[in-house]
LUMKOLVEX-283597 format. One record per residue: x, y, z of N, C-alpha, C in turn. Coordinates in pm, whole numbers, plus 50000, padded with zeros to 5 digits. Example, Ala and Ser with C-alpha at 12.3 -4.5 7.8 and 13.67 -1.06 7.14 Angstrom:
2
513194943150780512304955050780513204967050780;512854977550708513674989450714512905000350787;
This chain:
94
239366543276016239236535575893238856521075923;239786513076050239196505576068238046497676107;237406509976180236026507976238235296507876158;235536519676085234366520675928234336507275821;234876503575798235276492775725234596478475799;234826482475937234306469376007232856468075985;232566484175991231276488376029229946484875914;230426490475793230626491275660228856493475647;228316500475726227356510875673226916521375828;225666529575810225946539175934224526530676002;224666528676127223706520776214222376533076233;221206526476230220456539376301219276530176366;219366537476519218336532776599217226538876636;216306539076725214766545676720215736557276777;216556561076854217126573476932218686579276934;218886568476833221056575676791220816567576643;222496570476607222556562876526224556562876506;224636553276385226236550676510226636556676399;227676560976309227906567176156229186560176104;229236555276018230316544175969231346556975980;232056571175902232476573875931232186587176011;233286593676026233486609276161232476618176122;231816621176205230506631476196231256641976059;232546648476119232796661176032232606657775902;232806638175876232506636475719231016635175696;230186626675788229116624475734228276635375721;228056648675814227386658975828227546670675778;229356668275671229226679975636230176679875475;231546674175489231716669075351231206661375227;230826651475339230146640475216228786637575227;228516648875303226736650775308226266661775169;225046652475028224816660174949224116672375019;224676686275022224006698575081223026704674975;221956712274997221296720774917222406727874856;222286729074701222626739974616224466739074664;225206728974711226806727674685226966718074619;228026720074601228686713874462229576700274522;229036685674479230186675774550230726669274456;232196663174472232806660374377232026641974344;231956635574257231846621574270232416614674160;232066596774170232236588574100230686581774059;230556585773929229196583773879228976571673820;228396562073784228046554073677226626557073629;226406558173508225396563173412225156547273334;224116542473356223656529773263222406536673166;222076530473073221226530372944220786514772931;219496512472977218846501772988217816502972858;217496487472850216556490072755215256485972806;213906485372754212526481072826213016471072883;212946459072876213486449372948214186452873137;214966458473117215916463573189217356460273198;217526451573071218966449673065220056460373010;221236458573087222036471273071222826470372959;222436481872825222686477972722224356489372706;224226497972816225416509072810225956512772960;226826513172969227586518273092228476528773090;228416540373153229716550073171230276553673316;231106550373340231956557373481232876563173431;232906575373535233766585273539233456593473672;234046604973645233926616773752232846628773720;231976628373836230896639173766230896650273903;230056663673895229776670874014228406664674049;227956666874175226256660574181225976677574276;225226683074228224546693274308222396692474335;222456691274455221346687374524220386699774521;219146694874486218526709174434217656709774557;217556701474680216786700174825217196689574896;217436692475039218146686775122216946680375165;216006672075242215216666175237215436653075380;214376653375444214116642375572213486631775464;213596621175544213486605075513211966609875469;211246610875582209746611375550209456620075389;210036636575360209836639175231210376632575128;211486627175139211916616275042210596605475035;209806599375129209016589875101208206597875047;207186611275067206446616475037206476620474887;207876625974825207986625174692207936614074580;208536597874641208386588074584206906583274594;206176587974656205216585574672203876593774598;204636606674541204116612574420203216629874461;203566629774646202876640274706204146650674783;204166661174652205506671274671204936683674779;203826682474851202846692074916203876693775078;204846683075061205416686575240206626695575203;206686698175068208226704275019207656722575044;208426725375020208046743675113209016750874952;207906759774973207006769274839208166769874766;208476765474606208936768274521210276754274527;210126747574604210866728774589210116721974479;208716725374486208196713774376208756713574273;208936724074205209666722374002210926715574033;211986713274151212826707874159212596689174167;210726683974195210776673574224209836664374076;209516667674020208806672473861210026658973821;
């Protein structure tokens, strides 16, 4: 706890990377998995054009991940090209 805290995010270098907390958490509890179910703490805002936040809700929500995804397809989807996602991911990125 104390390290993590010291740490207070996960380091990553061209060849490791250091993980704020214990692998068993980052790789497998509190890693969003394809298609499991994780428990969270959500906040939901309602902005208006502008972008000022005209509504706020926190609470407790489930978050289930519809594709587990490398850095690079994450850029590739924000980037508007779902072609590296493998056959039948795209309607999940829509």
């Amino acid at each position: 706890d104390a390290e993590a805290r010291g740490r207070g995010t996960t380091v990553y270098l061209t060849d490791r990377r250091f993980n704020m907390i214990p692998e068993a958490l980052s790789e497998n509890l509190c890693s969003l998995r394809e298609g499991v179910d994780r428990l969270a703490m959500s906040c939901v805002w309602t902005m208006d054009p502008q972008g000022v936040i005209v509504e706020a809700w926190f609470g407790p929500t489930v978050i289930r991940s519809c594709n587990e995804l490398s850095y690079a397809q994450a850029q590739s989807i924000h980037d508007g090209d779902v072609t590296s996602l493998g056959a039948g991911q795209e309607q999940h990125c829509r």
